[in-house]
N, CA and C atoms as an extended XYZ file, in Angstrom:
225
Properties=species:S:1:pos:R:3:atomname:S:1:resname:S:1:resid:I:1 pbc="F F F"
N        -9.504      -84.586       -7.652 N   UNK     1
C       -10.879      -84.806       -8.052 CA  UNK     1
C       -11.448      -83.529       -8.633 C   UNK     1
N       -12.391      -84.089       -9.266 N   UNK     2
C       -13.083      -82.256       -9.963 CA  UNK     2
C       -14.693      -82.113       -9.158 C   UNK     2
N       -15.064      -81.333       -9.836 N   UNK     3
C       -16.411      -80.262       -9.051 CA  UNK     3
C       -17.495      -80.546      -10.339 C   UNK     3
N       -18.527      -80.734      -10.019 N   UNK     4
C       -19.241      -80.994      -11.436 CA  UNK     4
C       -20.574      -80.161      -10.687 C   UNK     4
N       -21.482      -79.003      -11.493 N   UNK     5
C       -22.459      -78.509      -11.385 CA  UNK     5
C       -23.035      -78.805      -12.275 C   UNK     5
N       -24.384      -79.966      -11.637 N   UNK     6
C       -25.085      -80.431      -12.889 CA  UNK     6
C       -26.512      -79.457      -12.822 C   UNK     6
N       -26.877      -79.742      -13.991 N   UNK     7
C       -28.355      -79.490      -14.046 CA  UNK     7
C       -29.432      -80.144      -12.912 C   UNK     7
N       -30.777      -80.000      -12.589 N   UNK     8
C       -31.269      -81.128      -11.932 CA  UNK     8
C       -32.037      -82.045      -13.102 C   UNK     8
N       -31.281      -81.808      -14.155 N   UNK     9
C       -32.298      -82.968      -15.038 CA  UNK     9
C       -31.512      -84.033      -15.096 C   UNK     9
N       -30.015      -83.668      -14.242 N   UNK    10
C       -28.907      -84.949      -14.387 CA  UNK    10
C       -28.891      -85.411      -12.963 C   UNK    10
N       -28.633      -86.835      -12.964 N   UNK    11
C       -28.228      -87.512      -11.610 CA  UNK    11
C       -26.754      -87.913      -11.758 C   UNK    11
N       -26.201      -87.561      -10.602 N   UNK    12
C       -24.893      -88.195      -10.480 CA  UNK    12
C       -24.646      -89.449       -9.424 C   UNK    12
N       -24.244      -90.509      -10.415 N   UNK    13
C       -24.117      -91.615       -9.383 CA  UNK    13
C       -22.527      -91.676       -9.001 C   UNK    13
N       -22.610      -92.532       -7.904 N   UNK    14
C       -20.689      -92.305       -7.478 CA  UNK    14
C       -20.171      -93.773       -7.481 C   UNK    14
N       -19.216      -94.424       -7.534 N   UNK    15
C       -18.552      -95.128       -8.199 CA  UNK    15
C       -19.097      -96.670       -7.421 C   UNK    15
N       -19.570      -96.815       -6.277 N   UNK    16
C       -20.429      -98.033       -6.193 CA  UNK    16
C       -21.793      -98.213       -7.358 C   UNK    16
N       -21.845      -97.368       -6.822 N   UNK    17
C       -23.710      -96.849       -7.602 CA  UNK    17
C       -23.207      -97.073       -9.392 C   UNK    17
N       -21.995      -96.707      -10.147 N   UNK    18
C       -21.675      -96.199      -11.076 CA  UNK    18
C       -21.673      -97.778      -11.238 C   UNK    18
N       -20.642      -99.073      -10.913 N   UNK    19
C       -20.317     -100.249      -10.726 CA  UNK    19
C       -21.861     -101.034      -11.100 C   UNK    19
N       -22.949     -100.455       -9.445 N   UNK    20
C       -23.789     -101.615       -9.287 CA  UNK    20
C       -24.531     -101.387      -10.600 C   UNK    20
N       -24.766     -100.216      -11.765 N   UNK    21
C       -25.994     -100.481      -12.441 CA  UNK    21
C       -25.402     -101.168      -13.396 C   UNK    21
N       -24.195     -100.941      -14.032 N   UNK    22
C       -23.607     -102.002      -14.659 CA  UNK    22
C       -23.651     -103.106      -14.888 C   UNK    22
N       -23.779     -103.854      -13.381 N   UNK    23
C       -24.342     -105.093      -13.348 CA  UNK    23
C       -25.696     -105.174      -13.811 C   UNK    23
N       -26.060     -104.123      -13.401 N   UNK    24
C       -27.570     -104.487      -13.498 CA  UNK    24
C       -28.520     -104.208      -15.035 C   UNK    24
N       -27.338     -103.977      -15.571 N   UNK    25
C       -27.320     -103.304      -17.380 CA  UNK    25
C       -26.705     -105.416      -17.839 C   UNK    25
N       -26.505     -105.987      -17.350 N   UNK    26
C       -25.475     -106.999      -18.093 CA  UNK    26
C       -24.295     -106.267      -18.331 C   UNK    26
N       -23.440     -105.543      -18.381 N   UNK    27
C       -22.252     -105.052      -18.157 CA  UNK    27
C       -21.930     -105.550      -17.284 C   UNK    27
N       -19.878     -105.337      -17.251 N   UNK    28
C       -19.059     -105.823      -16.418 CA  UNK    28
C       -18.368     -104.343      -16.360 C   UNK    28
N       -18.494     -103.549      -14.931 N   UNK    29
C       -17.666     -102.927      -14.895 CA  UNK    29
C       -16.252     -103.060      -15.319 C   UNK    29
N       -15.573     -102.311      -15.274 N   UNK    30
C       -13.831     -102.557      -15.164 CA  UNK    30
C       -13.356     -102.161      -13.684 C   UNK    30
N       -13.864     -101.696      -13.163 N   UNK    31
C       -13.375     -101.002      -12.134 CA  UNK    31
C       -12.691      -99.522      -11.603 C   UNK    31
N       -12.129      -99.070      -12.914 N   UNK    32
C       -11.546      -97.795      -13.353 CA  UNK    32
C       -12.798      -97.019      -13.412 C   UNK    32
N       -13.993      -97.021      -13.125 N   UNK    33
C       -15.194      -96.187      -13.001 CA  UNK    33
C       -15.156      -95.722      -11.837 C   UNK    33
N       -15.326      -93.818      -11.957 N   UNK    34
C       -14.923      -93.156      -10.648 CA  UNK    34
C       -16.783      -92.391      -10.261 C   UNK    34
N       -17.230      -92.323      -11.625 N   UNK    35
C       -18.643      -92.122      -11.169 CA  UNK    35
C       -19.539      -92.044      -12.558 C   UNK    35
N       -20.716      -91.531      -13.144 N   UNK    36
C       -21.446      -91.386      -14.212 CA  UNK    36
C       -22.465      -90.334      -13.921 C   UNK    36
N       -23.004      -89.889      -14.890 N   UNK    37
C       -24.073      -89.133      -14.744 CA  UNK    37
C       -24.872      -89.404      -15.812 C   UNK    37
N       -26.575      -89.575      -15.470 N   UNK    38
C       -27.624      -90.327      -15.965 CA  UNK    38
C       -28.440      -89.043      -16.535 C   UNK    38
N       -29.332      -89.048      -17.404 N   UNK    39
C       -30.436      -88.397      -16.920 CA  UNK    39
C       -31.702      -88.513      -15.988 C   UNK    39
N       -32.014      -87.598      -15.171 N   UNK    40
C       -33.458      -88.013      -14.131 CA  UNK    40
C       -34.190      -88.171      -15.070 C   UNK    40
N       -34.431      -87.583      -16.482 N   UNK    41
C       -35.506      -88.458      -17.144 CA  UNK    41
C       -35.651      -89.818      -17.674 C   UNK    41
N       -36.303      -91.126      -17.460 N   UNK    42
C       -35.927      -92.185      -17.443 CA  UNK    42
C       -36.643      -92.824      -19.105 C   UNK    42
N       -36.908      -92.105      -19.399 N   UNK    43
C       -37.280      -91.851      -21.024 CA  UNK    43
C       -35.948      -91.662      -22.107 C   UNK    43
N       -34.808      -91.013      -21.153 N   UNK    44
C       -33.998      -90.632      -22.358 CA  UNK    44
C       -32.682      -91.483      -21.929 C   UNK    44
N       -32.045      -91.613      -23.296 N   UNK    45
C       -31.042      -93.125      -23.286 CA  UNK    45
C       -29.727      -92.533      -23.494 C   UNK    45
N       -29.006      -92.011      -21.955 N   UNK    46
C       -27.739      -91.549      -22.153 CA  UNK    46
C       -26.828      -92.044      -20.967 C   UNK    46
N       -25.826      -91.727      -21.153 N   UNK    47
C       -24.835      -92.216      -19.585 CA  UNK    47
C       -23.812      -91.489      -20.140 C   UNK    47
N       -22.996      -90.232      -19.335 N   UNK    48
C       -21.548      -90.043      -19.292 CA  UNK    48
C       -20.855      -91.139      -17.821 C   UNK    48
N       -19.781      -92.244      -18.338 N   UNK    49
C       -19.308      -92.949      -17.219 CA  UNK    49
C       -17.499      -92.451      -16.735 C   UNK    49
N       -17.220      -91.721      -16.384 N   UNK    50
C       -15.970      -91.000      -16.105 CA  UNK    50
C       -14.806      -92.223      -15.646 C   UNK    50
N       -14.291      -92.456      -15.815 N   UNK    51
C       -13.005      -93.325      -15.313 CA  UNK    51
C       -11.459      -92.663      -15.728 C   UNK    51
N       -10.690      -93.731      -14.648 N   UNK    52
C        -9.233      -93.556      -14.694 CA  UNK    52
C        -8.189      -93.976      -14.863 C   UNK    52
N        -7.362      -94.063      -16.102 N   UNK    53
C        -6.582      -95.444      -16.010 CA  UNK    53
C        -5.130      -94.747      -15.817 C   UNK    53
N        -4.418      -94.948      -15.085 N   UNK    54
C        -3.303      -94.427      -14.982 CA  UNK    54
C        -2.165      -95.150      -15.921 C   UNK    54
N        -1.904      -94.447      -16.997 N   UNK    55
C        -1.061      -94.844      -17.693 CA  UNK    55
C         0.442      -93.970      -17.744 C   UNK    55
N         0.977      -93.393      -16.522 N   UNK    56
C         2.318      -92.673      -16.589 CA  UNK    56
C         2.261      -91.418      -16.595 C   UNK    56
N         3.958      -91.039      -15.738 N   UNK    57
C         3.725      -89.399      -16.451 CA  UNK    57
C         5.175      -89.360      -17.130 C   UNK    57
N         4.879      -88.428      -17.593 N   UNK    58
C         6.420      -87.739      -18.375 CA  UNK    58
C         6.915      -86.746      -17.902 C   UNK    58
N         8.220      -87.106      -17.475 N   UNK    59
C         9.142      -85.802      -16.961 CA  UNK    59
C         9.185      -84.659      -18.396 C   UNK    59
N         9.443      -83.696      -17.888 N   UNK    60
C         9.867      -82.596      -18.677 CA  UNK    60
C        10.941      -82.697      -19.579 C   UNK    60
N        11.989      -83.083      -19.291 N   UNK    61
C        13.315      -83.307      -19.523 CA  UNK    61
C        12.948      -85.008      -20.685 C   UNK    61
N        12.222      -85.539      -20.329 N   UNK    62
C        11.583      -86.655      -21.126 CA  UNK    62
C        11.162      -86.586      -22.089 C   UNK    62
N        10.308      -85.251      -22.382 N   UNK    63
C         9.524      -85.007      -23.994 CA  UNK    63
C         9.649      -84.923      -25.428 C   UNK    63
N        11.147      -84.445      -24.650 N   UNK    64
C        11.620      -84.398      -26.466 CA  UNK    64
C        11.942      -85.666      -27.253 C   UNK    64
N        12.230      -86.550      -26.527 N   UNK    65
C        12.308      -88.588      -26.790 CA  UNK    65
C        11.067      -89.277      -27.368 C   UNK    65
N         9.836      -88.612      -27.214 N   UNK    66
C         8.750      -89.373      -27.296 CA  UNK    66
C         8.468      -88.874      -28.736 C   UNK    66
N         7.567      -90.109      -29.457 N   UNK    67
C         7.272      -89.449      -30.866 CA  UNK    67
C         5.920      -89.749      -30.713 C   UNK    67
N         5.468      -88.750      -31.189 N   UNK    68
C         3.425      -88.645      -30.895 CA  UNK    68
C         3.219      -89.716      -32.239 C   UNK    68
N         3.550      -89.638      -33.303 N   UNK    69
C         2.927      -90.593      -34.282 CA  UNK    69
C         3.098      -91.986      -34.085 C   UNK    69
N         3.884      -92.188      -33.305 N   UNK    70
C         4.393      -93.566      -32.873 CA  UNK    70
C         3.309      -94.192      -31.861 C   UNK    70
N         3.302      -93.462      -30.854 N   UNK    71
C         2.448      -93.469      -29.819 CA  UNK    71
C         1.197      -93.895      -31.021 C   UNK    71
N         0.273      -92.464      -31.396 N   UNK    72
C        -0.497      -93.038      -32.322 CA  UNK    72
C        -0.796      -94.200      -32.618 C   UNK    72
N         0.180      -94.613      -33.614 N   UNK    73
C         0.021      -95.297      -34.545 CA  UNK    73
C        -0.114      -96.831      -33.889 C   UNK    73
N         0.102      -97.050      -32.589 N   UNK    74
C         0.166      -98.363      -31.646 CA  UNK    74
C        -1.114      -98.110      -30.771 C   UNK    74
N        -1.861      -97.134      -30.557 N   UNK    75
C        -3.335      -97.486      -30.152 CA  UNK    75
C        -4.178      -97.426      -31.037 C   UNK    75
């Protein structure tokens, strides 16, 4: 997990809280939401929403096999 030092003009919600406003936006979470940060001013129209999707790792010995444009070019 990481360390986040916000400002106090930011709120950090944590991953229920991150979920419930979603709903409450008409959004459908995904679930891969680990938390967000709002602004406390309720005037201004922003959201960072942090999530995680675990898509693999690569051995070392693995890297030289993989082609980045390929990868690319399929997302």
């Amino acid at each position: 997990m990481a360390t986040l030092n916000l400002d106090p003009s930011m709120v950090f919600l944590n991953k229920e809280d991150t979920m419930q406003i979603a709903k409450d936006n008409n959004d459908t979470p995904s679930g891969d939401e680990l938390g967000s940060i709002y602004p406390a001013d309720e005037n201004q129209m922003w959201e960072v929403i942090f999530s995680y999707e675990e898509t693999g790792h690569i051995k070392d010995d693995e890297k030289e096999e993989i082609n980045a444009d390929d990868i690319l070019e399929s997302w």
